[in-house]
C-alpha positions in Angstrom: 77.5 24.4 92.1 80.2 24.4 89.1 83.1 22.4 89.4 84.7 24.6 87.3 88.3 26.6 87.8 88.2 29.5 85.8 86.5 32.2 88.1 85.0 36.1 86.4 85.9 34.7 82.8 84.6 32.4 80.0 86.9 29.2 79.8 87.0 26.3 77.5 85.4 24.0 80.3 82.3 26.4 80.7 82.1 26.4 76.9 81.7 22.6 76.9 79.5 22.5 79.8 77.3 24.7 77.8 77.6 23.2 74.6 76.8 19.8 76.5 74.0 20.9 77.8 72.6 22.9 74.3 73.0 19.1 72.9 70.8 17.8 75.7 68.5 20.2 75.5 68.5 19.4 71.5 67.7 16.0 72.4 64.1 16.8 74.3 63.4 19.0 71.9 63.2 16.6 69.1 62.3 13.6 71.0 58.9 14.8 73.3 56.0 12.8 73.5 52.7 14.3 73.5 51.8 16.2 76.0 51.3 13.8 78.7 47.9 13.8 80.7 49.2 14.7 84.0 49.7 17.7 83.0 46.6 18.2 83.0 46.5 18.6 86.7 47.7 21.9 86.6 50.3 21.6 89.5 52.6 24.1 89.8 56.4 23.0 90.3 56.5 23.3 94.6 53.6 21.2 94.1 54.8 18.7 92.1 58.0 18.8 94.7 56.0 17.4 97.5 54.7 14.9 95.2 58.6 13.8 94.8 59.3 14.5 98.0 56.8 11.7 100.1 57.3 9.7 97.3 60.8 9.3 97.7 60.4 9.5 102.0 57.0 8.6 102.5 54.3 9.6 104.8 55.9 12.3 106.5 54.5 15.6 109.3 53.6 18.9 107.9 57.1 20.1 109.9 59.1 18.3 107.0 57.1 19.4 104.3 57.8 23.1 105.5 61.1 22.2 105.6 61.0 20.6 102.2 59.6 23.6 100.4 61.1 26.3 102.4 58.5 27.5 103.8 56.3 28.3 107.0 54.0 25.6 108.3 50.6 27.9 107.3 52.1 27.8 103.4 53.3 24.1 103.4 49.4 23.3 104.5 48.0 25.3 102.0 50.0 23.8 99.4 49.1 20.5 100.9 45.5 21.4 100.4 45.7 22.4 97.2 47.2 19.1 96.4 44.6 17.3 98.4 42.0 18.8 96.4 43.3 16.9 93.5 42.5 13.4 95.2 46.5 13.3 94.9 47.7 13.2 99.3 45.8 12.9 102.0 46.6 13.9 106.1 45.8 12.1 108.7 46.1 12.5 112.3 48.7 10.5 114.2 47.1 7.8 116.3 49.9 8.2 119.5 50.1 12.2 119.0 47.1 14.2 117.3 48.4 17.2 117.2 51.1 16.0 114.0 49.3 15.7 110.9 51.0 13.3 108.4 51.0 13.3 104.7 50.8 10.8 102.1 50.4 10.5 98.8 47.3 8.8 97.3 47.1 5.6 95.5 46.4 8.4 92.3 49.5 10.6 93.3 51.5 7.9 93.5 50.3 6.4 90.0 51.1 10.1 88.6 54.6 9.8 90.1 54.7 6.6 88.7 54.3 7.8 84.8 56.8 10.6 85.7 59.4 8.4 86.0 58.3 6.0 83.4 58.1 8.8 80.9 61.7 9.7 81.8 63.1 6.0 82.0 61.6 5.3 78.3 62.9 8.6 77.2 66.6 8.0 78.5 66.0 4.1 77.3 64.8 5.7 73.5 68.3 7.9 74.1 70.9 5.0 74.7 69.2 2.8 72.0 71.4 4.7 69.2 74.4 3.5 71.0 76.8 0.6 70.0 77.7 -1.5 73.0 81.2 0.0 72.8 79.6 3.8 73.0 76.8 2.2 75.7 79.9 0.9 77.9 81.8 4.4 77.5 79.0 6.4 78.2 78.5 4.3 81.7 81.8 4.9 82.3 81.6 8.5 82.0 77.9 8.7 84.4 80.5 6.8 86.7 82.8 9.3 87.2 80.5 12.1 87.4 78.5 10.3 90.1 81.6 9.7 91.9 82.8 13.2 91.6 79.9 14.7 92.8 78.4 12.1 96.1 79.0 13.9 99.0 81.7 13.2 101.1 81.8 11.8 104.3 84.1 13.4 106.4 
């Protein structure tokens, strides 16, 4: 969603947006690591969303992975299969209903989530090393605002 006034025309604040982004964009460019070996696994992008998905809520019924990827139960268990096959989630029956069918990542899944995220965090860390302290504290205080600006409100 933009945050952005100007509607139908190009104005200074898009411009910057842009130009923001271009420079971050710059950054991975110039900055990427080897082609990391989970990439290997060959998992397309709603894949890898499931993957972030129980990570982040855990073992969870096929119902919410449907409703996670936007999709009907049939293609939320195929997509779960796929991923299965890769040693990466596993389902299991629940013990006080049988008919539900949770899903949770692997001890494997979770250690590919793992160095997702620790690829990322050592990127961003590599980032903000340039930084003087006073740039480092300005720079906080800008992520600040634009976290507070966009939480969603409570009404």
């Amino acid at each position: 969603m933009w945050y952005c006034s100007c509607v139908g025309e190009v104005c200074e604040k898009k411009l910057k947006i842009e130009a923001v982004l271009d420079s971050l964009g710059g950054l991975w460019d110039v900055h990427s690591p080897e082609v990391p070996d989970w990439v290997e696994q060959e998992l397309t992008f709603g894949q890898m969303r499931l993957l972030f998905m129980l990570s982040k809520h855990g073992p969870s019924p096929m119902s919410h992975i449907a409703e996670w990827l936007r999709v009907g139960l049939p293609t939320a268990s195929g997509a779960v299969e796929r991923v299965e096959r890769h040693g990466l989630v596993t389902r299991q029956h629940r013990l006080d209903d049988r008919r539900v069918v949770d899903c949770q990542l692997t001890d494997t899944g979770q250690s590919l989530i793992d160095e997702i995220f620790g690829m990322r965090l050592e990127m961003m860390r590599q980032f903000l090393a340039v930084l003087n302290e006073d740039e480092l504290t300005e720079m906080a205080r800008l992520i600040t605002i634009v976290r507070e600006r966009t939480r969603p409100r409570v009404e």
